[in-house]
C-alpha positions as CSV (number, residue, x, y, z in Angstrom):
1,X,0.0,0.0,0.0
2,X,1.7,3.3,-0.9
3,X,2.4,5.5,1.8
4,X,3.0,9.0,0.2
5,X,1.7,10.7,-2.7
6,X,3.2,13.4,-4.9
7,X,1.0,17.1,-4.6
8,X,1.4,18.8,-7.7
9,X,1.4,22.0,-6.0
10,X,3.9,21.1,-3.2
11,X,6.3,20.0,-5.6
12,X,6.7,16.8,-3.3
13,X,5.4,13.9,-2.2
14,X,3.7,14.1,1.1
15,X,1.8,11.4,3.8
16,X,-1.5,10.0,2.1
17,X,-3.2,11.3,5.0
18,X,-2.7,14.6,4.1
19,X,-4.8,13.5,0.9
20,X,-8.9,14.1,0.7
21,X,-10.7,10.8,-1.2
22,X,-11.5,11.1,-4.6
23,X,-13.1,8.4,-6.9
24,X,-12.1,9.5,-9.8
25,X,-8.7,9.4,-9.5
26,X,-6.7,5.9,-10.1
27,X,-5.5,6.1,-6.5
28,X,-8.8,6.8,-5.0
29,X,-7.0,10.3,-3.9
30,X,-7.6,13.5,-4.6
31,X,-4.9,15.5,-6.7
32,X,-3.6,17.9,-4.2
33,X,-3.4,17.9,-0.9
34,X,-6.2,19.0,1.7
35,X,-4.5,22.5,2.0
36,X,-3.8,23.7,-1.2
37,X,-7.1,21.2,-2.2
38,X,-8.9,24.0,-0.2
39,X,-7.1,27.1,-1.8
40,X,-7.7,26.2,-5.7
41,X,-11.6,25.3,-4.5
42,X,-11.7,29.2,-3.1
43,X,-9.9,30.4,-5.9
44,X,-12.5,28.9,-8.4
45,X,-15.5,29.9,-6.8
46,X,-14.3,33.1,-6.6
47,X,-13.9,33.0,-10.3
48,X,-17.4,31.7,-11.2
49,X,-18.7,34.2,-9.1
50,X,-17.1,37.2,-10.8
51,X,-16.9,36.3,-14.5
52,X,-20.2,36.3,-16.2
53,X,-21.8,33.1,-16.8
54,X,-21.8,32.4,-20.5
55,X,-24.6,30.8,-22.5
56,X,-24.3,28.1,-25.1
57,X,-28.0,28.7,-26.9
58,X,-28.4,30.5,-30.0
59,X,-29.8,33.7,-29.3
60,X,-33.0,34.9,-30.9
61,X,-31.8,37.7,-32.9
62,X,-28.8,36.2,-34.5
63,X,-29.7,34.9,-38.0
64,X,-28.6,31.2,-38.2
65,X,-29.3,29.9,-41.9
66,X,-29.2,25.9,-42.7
67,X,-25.9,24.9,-43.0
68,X,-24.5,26.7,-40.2
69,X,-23.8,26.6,-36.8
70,X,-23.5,30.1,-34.2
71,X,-20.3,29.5,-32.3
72,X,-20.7,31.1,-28.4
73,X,-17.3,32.0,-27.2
74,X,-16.7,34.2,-30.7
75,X,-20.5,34.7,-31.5
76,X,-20.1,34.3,-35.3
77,X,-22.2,32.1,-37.4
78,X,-19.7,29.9,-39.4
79,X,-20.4,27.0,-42.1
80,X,-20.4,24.0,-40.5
81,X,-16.8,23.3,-41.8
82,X,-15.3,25.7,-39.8
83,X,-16.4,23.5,-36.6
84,X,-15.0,20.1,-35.8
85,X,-16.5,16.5,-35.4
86,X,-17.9,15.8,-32.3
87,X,-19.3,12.0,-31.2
88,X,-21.1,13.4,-27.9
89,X,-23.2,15.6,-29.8
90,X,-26.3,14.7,-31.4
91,X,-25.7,17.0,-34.7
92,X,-22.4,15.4,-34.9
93,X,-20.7,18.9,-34.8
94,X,-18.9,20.1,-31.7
95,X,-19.8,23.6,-29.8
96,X,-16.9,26.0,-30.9
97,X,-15.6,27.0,-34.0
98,X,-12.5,25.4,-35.0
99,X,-10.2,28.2,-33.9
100,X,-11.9,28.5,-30.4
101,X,-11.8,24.8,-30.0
102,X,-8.1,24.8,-30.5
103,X,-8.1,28.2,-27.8
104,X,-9.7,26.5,-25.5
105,X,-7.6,22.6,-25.3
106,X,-4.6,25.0,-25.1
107,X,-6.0,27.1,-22.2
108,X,-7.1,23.5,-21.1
109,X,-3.3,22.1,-21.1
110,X,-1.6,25.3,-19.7
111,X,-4.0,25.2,-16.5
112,X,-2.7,21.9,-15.6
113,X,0.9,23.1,-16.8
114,X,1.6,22.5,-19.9
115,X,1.1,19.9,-22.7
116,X,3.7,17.6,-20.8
117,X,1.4,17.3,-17.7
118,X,-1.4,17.0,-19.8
119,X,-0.7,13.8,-21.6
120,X,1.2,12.5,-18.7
121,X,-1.8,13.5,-16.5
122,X,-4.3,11.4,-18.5
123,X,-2.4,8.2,-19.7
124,X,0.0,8.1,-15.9
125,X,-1.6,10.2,-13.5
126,X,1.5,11.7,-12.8
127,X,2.7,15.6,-14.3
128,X,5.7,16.8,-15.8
129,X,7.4,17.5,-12.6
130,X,6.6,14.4,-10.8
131,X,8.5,12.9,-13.9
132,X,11.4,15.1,-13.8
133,X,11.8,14.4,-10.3
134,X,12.0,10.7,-11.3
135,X,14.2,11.2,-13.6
136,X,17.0,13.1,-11.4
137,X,16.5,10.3,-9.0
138,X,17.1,7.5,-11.2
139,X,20.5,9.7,-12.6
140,X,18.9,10.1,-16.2
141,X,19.6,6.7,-16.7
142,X,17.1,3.9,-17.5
143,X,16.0,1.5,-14.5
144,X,17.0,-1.6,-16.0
145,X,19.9,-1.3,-18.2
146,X,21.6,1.6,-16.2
147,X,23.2,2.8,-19.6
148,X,20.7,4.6,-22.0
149,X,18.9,7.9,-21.2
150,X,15.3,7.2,-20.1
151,X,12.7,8.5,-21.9
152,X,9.4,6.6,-21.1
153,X,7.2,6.0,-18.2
154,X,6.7,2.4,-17.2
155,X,3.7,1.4,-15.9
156,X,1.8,-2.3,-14.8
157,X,-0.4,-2.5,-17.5
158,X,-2.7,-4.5,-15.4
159,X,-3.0,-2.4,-12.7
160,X,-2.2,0.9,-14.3
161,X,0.3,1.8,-11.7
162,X,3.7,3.3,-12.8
163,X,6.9,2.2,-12.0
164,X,10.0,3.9,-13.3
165,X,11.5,5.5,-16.6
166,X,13.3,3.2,-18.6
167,X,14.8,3.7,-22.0
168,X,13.1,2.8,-25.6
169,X,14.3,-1.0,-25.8
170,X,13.6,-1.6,-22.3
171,X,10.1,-0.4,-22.3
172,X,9.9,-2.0,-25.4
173,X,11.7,-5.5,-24.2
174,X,9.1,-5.3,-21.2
175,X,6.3,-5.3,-23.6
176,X,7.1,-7.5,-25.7
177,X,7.5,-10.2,-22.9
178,X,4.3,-9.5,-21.6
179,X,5.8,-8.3,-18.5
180,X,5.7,-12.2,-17.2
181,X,8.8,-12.7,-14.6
182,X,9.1,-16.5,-15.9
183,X,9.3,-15.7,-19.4
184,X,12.3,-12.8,-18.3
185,X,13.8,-15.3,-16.7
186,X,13.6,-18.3,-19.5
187,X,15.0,-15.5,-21.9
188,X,17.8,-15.1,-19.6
189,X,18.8,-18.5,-19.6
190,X,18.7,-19.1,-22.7
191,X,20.9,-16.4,-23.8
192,X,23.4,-17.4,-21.1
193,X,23.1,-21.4,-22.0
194,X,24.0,-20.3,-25.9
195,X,26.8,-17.9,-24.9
196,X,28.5,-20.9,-22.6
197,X,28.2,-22.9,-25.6
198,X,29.7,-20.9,-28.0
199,X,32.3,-20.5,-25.5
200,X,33.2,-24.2,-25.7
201,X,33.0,-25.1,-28.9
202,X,33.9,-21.4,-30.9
203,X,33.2,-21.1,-34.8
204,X,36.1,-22.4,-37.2
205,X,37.5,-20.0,-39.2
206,X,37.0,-20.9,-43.1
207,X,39.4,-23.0,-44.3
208,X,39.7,-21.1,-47.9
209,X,38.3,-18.6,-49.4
210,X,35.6,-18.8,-52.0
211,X,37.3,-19.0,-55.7
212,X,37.5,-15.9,-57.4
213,X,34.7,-15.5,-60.2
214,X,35.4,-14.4,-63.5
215,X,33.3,-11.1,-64.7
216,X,32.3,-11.1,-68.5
217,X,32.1,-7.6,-69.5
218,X,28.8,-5.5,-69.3
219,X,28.1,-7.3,-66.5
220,X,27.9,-5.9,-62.5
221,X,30.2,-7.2,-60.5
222,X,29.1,-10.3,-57.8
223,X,27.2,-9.2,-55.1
224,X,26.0,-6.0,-56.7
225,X,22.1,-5.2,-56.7
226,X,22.7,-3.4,-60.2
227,X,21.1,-5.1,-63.8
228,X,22.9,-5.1,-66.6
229,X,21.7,-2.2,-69.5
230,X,19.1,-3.9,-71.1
231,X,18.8,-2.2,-74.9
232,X,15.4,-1.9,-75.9
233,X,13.5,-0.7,-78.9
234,X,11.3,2.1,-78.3
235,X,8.2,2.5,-80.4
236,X,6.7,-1.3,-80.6
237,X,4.7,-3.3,-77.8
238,X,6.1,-6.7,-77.2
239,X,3.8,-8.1,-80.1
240,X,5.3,-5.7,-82.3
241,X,9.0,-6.5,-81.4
242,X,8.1,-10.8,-81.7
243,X,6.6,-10.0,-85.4
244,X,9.7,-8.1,-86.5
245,X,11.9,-10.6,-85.1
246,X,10.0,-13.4,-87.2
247,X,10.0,-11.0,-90.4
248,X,13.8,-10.6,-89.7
249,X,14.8,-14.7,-89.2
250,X,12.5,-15.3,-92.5
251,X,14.7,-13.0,-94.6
């Protein structure tokens, strides 16, 4: 059972008591903790109680002819190209324009700070600093081969918890053996059983070397990927070229 929990806004991990429930979260936890939990709930009602609520219906004296859509945050009636595709919806066509869409996913990322966090925030749980913090710790290096820079977050893909940064082939390596100890460990083996054996018995050298090969002229040399020229006659299909041939061996 983990013990501490990293608050975004601390900058550090801290006890898990210090941590209000939330059932949303993977953890069961709440993002921050209780104390600056508190301070971003103030903060945000204090905001929705001084900016003006904003309505998403189509007022009645804007002019909205078929074909297009009235966008809220910019209040222009657009074609309904300039909007994106939207599943949730039951016109198919999201709310905002395209250009307020896009406005509003970057305000969206830079409130949770930054891209970074964003994606990390939604496939790890964890933000960009919790990850750099990670990666001090481990030196830069990956957890399991100690040599390559690590780059991606590791995480038990059946319980979704993450574990450490590890380079591209280890994550990858990981993966591909279906993170099973046993089948790590029969890989192992094996590599050290063939290794011991090509210990004992090494290769022979070869005892000659292949004969050299005579090149006829015009041709590429052995080995090469390269055709040689073909001439062709340009201005007759195959059938043409066959019935000059035969006209030619008849004279």
């Amino acid at each position: 059972m983990m013990e501490t929990k990293f608050c975004r806004d601390c900058g550090a991990h801290r006890p898990v008591a210090d941590f209000s429930s939330n059932k949303r979260s993977r953890d069961g936890l709440a993002f921050y903790c209780r104390e600056h939990l508190s301070a971003r709930s103030a903060r945000s009602r204090e905001a929705r109680r001084v900016q003006p609520r904003r309505y998403r219906v189509t007022p009645t004296d804007v002019d909205v002819p078929p074909g297009f859509k009235w966008c809220p945050d910019c209040s222009r009636v657009l074609p309904f190209a300039d909007f994106p595709r939207s599943r949730s919806h039951a016109s198919g066509i999201a709310t905002y324009c395209l250009s307020c869409h896009n406005l509003r996913g970057k305000q969206s990322r830079e409130k949770v700070g930054g891209s970074r966090t964003y994606h990390l925030s939604r496939r790890y749980g964890i933000s960009a600093q919790e990850a750099d913090l990670m990666l001090a710790a481990q030196g830069g290096l990956c957890a399991v081969c100690r040599v390559a820079p690590a780059v991606h977050v590791d995480h038990d893909h059946a319980t979704d918890a993450v574990r450490e940064l590890l380079c591209f082939n280890c994550n990858g390596g990981l993966g591909q053996f279906r993170d099973d100890p046993a089948v790590l460990r029969a890989a192992a083996d094996y590599v050290e059983r063939h290794r011991e054996l090509q210990r004992r018995n090494r290769p022979r050298p070869l005892a000659r070397r292949r004969p050299e090969v005579t090149v006829r002229a015009g041709t590429p040399p052995v080995g090469s990927n390269r055709r040689p020229p073909v001439i062709r006659r340009t201005g007759l299909c195959s059938r043409g070229r066959a019935f000059l041939a035969a006209r030619e061996a008849d004279a």
